[in-house]
C-alpha positions in Angstrom: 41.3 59.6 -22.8 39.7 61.4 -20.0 40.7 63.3 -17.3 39.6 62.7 -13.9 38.4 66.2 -11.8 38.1 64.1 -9.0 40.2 65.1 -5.5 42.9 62.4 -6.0 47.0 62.8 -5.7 47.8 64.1 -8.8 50.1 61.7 -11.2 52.9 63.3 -12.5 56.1 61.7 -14.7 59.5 62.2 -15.1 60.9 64.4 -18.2 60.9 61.9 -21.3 65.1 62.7 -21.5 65.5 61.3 -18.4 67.3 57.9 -19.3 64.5 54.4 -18.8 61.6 57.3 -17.6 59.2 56.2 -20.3 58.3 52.4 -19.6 58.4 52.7 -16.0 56.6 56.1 -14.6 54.0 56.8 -17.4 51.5 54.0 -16.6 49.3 55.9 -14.3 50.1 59.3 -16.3 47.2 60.8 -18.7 48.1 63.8 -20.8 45.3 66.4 -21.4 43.4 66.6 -24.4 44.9 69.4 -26.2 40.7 70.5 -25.2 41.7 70.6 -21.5 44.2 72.7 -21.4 43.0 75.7 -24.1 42.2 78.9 -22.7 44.0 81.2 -19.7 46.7 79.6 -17.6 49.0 82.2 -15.1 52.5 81.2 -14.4 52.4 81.0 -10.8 56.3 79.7 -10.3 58.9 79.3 -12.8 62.9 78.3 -13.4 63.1 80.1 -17.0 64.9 83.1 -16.6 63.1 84.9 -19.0 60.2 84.9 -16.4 61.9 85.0 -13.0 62.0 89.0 -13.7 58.4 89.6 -15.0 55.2 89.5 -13.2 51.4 89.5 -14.2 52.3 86.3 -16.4 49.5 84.4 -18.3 49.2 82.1 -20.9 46.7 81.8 -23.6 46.0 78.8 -25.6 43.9 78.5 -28.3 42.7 76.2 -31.0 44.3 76.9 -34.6 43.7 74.4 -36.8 46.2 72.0 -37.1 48.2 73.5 -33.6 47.6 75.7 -30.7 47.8 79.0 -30.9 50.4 80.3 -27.5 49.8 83.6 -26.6 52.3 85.0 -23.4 51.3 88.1 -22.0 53.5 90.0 -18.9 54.9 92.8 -17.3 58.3 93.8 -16.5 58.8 94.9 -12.6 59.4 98.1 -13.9 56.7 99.0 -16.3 52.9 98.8 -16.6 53.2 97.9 -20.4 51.8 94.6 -21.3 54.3 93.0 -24.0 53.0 89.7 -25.2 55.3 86.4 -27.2 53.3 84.7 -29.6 54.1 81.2 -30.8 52.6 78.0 -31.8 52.5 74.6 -30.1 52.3 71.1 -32.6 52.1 67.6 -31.2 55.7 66.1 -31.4 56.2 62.7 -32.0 58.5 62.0 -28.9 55.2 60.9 -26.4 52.2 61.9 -25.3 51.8 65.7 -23.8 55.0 66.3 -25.3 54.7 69.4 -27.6 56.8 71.3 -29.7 56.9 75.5 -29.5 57.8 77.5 -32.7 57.6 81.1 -32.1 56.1 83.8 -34.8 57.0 87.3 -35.8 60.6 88.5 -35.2 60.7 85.0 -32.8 60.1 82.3 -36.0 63.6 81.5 -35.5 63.0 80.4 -31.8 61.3 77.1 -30.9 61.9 74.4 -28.2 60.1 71.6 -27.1 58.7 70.5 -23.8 55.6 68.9 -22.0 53.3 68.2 -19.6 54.9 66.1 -16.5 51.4 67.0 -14.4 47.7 67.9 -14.9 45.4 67.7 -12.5 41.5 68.9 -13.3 40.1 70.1 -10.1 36.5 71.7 -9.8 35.8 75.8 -9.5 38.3 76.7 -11.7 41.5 75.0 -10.0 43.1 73.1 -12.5 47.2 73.1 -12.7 49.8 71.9 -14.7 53.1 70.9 -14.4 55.5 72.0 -17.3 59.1 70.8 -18.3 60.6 72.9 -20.9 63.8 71.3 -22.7 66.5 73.3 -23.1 66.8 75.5 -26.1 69.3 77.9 -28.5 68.4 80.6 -26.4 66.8 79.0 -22.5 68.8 76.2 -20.2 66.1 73.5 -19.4 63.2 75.1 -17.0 59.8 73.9 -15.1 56.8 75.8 -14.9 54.2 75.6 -12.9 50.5 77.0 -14.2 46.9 77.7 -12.6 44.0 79.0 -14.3 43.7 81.1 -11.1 45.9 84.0 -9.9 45.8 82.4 -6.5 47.7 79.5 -7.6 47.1 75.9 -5.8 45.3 74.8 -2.9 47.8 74.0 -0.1 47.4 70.1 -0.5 48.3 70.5 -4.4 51.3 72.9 -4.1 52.4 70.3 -1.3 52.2 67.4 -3.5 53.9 69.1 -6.3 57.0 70.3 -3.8 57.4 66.9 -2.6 57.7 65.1 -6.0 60.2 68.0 -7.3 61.8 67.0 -4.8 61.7 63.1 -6.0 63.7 63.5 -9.1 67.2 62.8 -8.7 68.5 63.9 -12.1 70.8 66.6 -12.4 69.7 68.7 -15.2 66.0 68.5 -13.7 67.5 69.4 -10.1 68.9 72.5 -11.0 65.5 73.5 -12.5 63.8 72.8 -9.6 66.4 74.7 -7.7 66.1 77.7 -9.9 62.4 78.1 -9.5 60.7 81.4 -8.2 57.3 82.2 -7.2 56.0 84.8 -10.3 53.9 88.0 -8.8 50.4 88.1 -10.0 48.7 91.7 -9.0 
């Protein structure tokens, strides 16, 4: 499967939970390569609440062996310590770009699943995804949105991205949407 880096729409899909959403929205939808997406990603918006109080947010991902290695790094607003999570991502079974998140250390206990409802490959470093992360033990259901820049999307992307958020009628997925924040990046 490849991934187009062409300047078309992006495709995006509904969360897999959502009732009927796998036979009818992922025909057009192509997951990245687990390739595609390893390296540095900043969280430019977000509806976790873990994040809506931190800033400086980036994601690494690296190849492990049989997973990907997750490395968050961020700062609190009041502090110019950098703390860092550290987890592990493993193909789930449920679909395609849907991934499962086991964290390590003191946070092996912790693990939820989510995955990718948007990549889109663009040239000069501008690539973005679109994340849904299911609802956990310890988070309520969340979306994140990622760059591999600290500027975030182009204007056309961030508006195509606002306009299908705004698509999904579901209720769980509405109140993520609703709960997203833009996340500083100094």
């Amino acid at each position: 499967m490849s991934l187009s880096t062409t300047p078309n729409h992006p495709h995006f899909r509904i969360p897999s939970y959502i009732a009927d959403s796998k036979p009818k929205h992922t025909s057009t939808f192509q997951a990245p390569l687990e390739d595609a997406f390893l390296g540095e990603w900043y969280m430019i918006r977000s509806s976790n609440n873990f994040w809506k109080d931190k800033r400086n947010v980036r994601l690494q991902y690296t190849t492990a062996g049989s997973h990907i290695e997750d490395r968050a790094f961020y700062q609190t607003t009041s502090s110019e310590a950098i703390k860092s999570i550290v987890g592990k991502d493993t193909r789930s079974e449920e679909g395609v770009g849907v991934y499962v998140w086991q964290g390590k250390g003191l946070l092996r206990v912790a693990s939820s699943q989510w995955e990718v409802l948007s990549f889109t490959a663009r040239s000069g470093g501008r690539d973005w995804m679109l994340v849904f992360a299911h609802p956990s033990i310890f988070t309520a259901a969340a979306i994140n949105l990622m760059c591999r820049r600290k500027e975030g999307l182009g204007e056309e992307d961030m508006q195509a991205v606002e306009e299908w958020l705004g698509t999904v009628g579901e209720n769980r997925f509405r109140q993520a949407v609703v709960g997203m924040v833009d996340i500083k990046q100094e």
